[in-house]
N, C-alpha and C positions, 0 to 999 in steps of 0.2 A: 531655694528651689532650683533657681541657674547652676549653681555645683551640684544636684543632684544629678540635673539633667548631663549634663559635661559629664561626670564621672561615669553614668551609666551608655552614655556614648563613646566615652574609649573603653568600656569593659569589654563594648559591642562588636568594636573595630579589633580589639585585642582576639578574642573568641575568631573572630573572621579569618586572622592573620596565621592562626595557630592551627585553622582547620585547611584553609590552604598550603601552608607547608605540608599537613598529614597529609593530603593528597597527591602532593605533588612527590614524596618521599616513598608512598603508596606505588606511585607509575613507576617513579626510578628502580624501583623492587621489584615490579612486573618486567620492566626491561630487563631489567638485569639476570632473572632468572629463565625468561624467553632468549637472552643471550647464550647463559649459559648451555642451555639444551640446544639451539642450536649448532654452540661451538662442537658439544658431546655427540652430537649425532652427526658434524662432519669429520670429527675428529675416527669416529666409529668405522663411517665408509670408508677414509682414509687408509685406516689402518686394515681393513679388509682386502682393499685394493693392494697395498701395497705389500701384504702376506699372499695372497694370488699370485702376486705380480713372482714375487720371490720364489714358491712354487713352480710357477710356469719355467723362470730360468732353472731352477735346480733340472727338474724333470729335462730338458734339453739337456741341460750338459752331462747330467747320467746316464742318458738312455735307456739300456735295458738293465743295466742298475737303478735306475729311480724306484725309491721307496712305493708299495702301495698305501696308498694315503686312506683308504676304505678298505673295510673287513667285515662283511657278513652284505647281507642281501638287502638289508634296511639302511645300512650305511653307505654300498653304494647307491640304492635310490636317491636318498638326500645328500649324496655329494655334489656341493657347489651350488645348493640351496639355502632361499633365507628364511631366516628366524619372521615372524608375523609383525614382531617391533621394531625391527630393522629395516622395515618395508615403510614404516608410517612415520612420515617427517613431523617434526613438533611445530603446535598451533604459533601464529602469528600473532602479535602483540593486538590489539584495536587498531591503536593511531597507524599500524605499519598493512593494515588490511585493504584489499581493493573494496571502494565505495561503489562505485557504478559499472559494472560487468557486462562488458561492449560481448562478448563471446558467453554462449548461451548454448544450454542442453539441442543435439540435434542439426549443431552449425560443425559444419565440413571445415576444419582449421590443417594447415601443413606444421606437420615438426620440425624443428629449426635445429633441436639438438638432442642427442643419442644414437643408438644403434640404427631409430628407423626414420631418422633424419631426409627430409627433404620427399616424405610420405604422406598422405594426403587422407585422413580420418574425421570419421565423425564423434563428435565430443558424444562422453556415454551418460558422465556425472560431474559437477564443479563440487568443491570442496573450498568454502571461501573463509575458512577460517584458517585455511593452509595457504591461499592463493594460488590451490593446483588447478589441474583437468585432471580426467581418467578422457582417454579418447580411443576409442575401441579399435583393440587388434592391434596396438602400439604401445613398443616400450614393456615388452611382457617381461617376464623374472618368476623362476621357479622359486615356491613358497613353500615350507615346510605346514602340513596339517598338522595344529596343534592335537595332543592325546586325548582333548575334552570331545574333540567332533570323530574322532577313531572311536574310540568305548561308543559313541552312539550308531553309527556307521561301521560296521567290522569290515565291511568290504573297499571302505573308503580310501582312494591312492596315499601312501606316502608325500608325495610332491603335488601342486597344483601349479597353475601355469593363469599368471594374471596380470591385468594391467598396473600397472603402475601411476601414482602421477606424476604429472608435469606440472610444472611454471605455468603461470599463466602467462609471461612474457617469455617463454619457449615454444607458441604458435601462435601463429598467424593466421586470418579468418580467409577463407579462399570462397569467391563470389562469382558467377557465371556472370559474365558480360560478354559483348557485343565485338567480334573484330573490327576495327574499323577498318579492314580492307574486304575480309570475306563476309563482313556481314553476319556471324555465323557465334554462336555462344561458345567461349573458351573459360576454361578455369585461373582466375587473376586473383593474386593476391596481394590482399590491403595490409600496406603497412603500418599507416595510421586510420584511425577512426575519429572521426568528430562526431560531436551530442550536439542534441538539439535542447531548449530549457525544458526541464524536468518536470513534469506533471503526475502529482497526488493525486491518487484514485482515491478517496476518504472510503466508496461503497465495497469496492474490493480490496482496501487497504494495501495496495502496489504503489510505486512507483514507474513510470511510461515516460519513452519518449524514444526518438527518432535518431536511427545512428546513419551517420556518411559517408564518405570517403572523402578523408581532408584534401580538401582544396577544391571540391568541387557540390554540385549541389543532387550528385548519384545516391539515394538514399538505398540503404540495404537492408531486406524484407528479416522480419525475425521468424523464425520456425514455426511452422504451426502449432497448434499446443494442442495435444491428446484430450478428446472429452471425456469428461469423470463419468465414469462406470457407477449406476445405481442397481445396489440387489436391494428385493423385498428384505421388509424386516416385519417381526411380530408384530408391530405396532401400527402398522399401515395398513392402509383402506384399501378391501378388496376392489378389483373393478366392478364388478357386477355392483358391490353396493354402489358403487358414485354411478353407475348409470342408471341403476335402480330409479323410475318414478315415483316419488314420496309424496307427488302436491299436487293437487288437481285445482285449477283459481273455479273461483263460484260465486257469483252474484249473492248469496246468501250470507257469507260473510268477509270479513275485508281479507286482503292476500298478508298480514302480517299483521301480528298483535300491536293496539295500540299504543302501548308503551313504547314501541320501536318510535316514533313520533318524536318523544321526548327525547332519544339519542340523538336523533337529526338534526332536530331544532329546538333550540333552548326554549325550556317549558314556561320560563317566565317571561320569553321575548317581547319588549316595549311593539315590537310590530307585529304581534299575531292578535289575531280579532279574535281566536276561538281557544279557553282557556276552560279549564277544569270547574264545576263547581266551589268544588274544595279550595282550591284558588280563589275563585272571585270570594266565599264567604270569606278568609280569609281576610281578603284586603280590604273588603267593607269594615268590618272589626277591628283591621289598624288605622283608615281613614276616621271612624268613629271615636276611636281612642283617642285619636289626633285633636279631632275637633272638641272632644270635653277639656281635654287638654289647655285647648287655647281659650276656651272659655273660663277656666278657672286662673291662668295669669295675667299678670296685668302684664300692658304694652303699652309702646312709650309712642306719642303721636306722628313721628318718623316711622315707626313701626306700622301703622296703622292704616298711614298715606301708601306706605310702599304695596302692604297685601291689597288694599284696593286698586292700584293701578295695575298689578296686577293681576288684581281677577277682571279688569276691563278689557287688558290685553289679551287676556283668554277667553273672551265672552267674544270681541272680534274676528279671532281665529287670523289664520294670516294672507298677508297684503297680499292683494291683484292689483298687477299692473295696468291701470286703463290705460286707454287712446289717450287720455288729455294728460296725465304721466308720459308717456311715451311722447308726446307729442313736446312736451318741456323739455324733457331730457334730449331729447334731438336739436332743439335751440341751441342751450347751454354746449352743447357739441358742436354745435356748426357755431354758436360765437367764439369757444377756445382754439377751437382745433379748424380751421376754414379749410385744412390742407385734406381735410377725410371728407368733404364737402364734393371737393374737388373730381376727388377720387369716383366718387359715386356717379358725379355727374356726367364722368368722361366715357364709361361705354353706353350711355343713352345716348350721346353723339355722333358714338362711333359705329352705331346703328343705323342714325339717322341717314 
C-alpha cells in the first residue's frame, strides 16, 4: 500500500512538473511573438521614416527637378498618409501591462514627447492593453479611409485627421494647485504619483483607491464620472401604472394574503403561539405515534429513571430566582470576592 501511495505521489509531482514547463514554454512563446511584432512595427516606422527622410533630401537637392512623387487627384489626397495598421501599435504581453492606471479618462495630462510636446490635453480614451492614451487634439496623423467605409459613404474624404496614441509614460497628470505666494490656482505637474491601499468594491466589482503626490500627503480628485443614460424599453412599467392606485386597506379584510405570514416567519417556529390547524393535527398524530411507540418497546431502567426526571423538570417549568437565592449568592460573593463588597460600599460613603 506504501509503494502504491509513493508511486502515485511522484506520478503527481511528475504531471505538476511537466505542466509547469508547458506553461512557462507557453509565456516564452507569447513573449517572443509580442517581441517579434513589436520589433516589425518599429522596424516599419523606421523604415518609413527613413524613406521620407530620403525623399525630403532628394526633393531639396533637385529642386524644380524633383520627381512628382503623386499622380492623379486621389493620390495626391493621400500623399503622406497612413495605412489604418500602421497607426495601431501591437498589444502588450500581460506580465508587461500597467496594473493600477494613476491617469484616467477626463484627466488634463502634458505631452512630454512628439510634435505637440510640452501641450497640455485632456485624456479622450486609455487603451490598456497597448499602455497608450488618445488625448484629444494631440499627436494627430493623416489616416488613409479604408475602401469598406468609401462604398458605404460615397462622399466620405480620402484622408481623416486623428489622434494618435501615446505612452502612458509620455504624459504627465497636470493638477490645479495653490501658488504659494499668490495664493491663486496654477497648473503643476505631477511627476510622480503615490497609491493609497487598494480597496475591492465586490457590489460594483472595481477596484478604488486614493492617488497623491509623492512625497506629500495632496491627494488628487479623480474625474467625475458621467451618469448612465436610461431609455424606455418594451418591457418596462409605464408611469401611470406605478402610480396608478391598485389597493384600498379595509377593515373587512387583512391588507396581505395569509400565506405571506409564512414567508416572514417560519411556519413551524418553536416561538409562535398561533399555528395552522393542519399543523397542530399533524403533530398530535406524530406525538401519538411516538407514544404507542414507547409503549410497545422495552426500556432499560436507566431509561426509565431518565424520562421521569425529565418529565419533572418539565412539570416545574424553569427556575425563579428568589430573595433567599439571591440573598446566598451575595454571601458567597462577599466571602470570595471582599474586594466587590468594597466597591459597593464606597459610594454610600461617599454620599454620606
Amino acid at each position: 500500500m506504501d509503494k502504491l501511495i509513493a508511486r502515485a505521489k511522484k506520478v503527481a509531482e511528475r504531471a505538476n512538473r511537466r505542466l509547469k514547463l508547458q506553461k512557462e514554454h507557453e509565456n516564452k512563446r507569447k513573449a517572443n511573438e509580442a517581441r517579434k511584432e513589436h520589433v516589425a512595427f518599429q522596424k516599419l516606422v523606421a523604415d518609413d521614416r527613413r524613406a521620407s527622410r530620403a525623399q525630403e533630401k532628394e526633393d531639396h537637392r533637385l529642386g524644380p527637378l524633383a520627381p512628382r512623387r503623386a499622380v492623379g487627384k486621389e493620390e495626391l489626397e493621400t500623399y503622406g498618409a497612413f495605412d489604418q495598421l500602421r497607426v495601431i501599435p501591437p498589444t502588450v504581453p500581460e506580465n508587461h501591462r500597467i496594473k493600477y492606471w494613476n491617469i484616467v479618462e477626463k484627466d488634463r495630462v502634458v505631452v512630454l514627447k512628439g510634435p505637440d510636446r510640452h501641450k497640455i490635453g485632456v485624456v479622450k480614451m486609455l487603451d490598456k492593453q497597448n499602455n497608450t492614451v488618445l488625448v484629444e487634439g494631440m499627436n494627430m496623423l493623416p489616416v488613409k479611409v479604408p475602401d469598406a467605409f468609401k462604398s458605404l459613404e460615397p462622399n466620405q474624404p480620402n484622408v481623416i485627421f486623428r489622434e494618435q496614441p501615446l505612452h502612458y509614460n509620455d504624459v504627465r497628470l497636470v493638477v490645479p494647485l495653490p501658488d504659494p505666494e499668490t495664493k491663486q490656482l496654477r497648473d503643476t505637474i505631477v511627476a510622480n504619483i503615490a497609491m493609497s491601499k487598494v480597496f475591492h468594491d465586490k457590489r460594483e466589482d472595481e477596484k478604488r483607491w486614493t492617488r497623491y503626490i509623492k512625497g506629500t500627503s495632496i491627494s488628487i480628485p479623480w474625474p467625475k464620472k458621467q451618469e448612465k443614460e436610461y431609455f424606455d424599453q418594451l418591457a418596462d412599467t409605464r408611469i401611470m401604472d406605478v402610480e396608478a392606485v391598485t389597493y384600498i386597506p379595509s377593515l373587512l379584510r387583512p391588507p396581505f394574503p395569509p400565506t405571506v405570514i409564512d414567508e416572514l416567519r417560519n411556519r413551524y417556529s418553536y416561538f409562535r403561539t398561533r399555528h395552522d390547524p393542519e399543523y397542530i393535527q399533524k403533530v398530535e398524530q406524530a406525538e401519538a405515534a411516538k407514544k404507542a411507540l414507547e409503549g410497545a418497546t422495552i426500556k432499560t431502567p436507566v431509561q426509565l429513571l431518565n424520562k421521569k426526571l425529565r418529565e419533572e423538570k418539565k412539570a416545574r417549568g424553569k427556575p425563579v430566582l428568589t430573595p433567599e437565592i439571591m440573598e446566598q449568592i451575595g454571601r458567597v460573593m462577599a466571602q470570595n470576592r471582599p474586594e466587590l463588597l468594597e466597591r459597593v460600599k464606597q459610594p454610600q460613603m461617599d454620599i454620606d
